[in-house]
Structure formats: C-alpha cells, structure tokens
N, C-alpha and C positions, 0 to 999 in steps of 0.2 A: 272619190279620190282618197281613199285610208289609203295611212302610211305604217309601216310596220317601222317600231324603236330597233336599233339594233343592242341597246342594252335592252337586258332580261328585267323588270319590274318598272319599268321608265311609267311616268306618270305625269301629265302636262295638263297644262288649259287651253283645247282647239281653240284658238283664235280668232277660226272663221267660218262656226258654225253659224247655222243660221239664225239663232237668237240674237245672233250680236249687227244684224242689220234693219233692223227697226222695222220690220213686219215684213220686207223682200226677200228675196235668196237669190243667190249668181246664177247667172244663167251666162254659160260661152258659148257665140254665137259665131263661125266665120263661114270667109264669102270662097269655096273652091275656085280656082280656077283664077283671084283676084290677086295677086303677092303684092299686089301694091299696099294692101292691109296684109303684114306679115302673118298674122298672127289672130287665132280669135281674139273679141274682144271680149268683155266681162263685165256685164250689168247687173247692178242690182236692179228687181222688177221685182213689182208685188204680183204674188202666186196668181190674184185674182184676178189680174190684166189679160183680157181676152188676146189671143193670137194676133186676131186682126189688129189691135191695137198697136202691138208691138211691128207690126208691117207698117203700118200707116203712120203713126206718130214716134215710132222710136229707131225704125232702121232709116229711114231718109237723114237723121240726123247724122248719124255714124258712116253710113256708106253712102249718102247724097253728091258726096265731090267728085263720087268716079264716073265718068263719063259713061260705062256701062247701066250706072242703077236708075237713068230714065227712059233705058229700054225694055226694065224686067219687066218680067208679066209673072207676078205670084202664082197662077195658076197653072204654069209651065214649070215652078222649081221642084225642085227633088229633093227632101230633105232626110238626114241623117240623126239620129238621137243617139248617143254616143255610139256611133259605126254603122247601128241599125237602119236601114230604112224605116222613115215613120210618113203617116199624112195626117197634117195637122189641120186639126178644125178650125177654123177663123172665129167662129161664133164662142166658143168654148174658151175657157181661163187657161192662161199656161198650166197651171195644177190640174187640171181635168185632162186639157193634153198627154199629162204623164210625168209633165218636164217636174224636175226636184233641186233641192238646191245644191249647187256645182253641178247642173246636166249640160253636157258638151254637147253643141245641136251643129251642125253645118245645113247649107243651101249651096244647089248649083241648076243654073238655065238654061238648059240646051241651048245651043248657038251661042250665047255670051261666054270668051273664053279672054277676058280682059281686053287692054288697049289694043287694038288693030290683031288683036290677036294670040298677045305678047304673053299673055297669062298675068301680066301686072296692071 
C-alpha cells in the first residue's frame, strides 16, 4: 500500500512499517460474503506463525460470534491474496505462504453466505 506525496520532494517517517511492530507485520484478513464484519480486520502476526495456527487460534477469536464460523470447513474455503487466488499451506509460516506485511488476504465457503443467507 505506497502512497504517492502530491508535493514534489515530500519526505516523512512511515509510521507503519514493519519494524515498528515488534517482530509482526499486518496482515488484513476479511470474511466475503459476512458484512456483519464490515470490513477486514488487521492483525499483527508474527511472519513465523504457521497458517494453521492462524485458523485455529486466531480466527475463532475474531469471527467465533458469527453464527456461520461453526459451520466452516477450512478445506472448502477459497482464498484471495490481495485479489489473487492463492492455496495456503496450513503446515507453512505466513512468510513462506507469500503473505508480507499489509498483505490483504480474504476467505469465502461455498454454501456459507451469512445469516440465513442475508450476507451479514
């Protein structure tokens, strides 16, 4: 996510590169198909945290309330790395994944298309 200055010689301190988050990097993550979570969200996760881990210990926490996410089956979703279709390895580090820091990821599970259907 570069931003172009619209002055000519602009010169700053990024904010929110990834040195300044104590060994993680952002990773935004959202649910298609869920508007009940408007919006990705955005964690910081260390590079080295294997996939599976981020399924198992860190989305249940984030998307556990929706009455949808105790029906997923991770092996049914279809995921996106900023737009791309990707298939992530469960065994593998986010960083081996590909994922870098601010990588925009989405998931969506066929047949789950939120409450009763509603998209939220």
């Amino acid at each position: 996510m570069s931003v172009v200055a619209l002055a000519p010689g602009y010169t700053g301190t990024v904010a929110d590169s990834e040195d300044r988050f104590h060994g993680n990097r952002l990773l935004y993550i959202g649910w298609d198909d869920h508007l009940l979570f408007c919006s990705p969200v955005c964690l910081p996760l260390p590079a080295t945290m294997p996939f599976g881990a981020l399924l198992s210990e860190v989305l249940p926490g984030v998307y556990g309330s929706h009455p949808d996410f105790e029906k997923l089956d991770w092996g049914q979703a279809q995921w996106l790395d900023s737009g791309k279709p990707f298939v992530p390895d469960p065994a593998k580090s986010l960083a081996d994944n590909g994922l870098v820091h601010k990588s925009v990821i989405r998931f969506r599970v066929p047949g789950l298309k939120g409450i009763k259907g509603s998209h939220s």
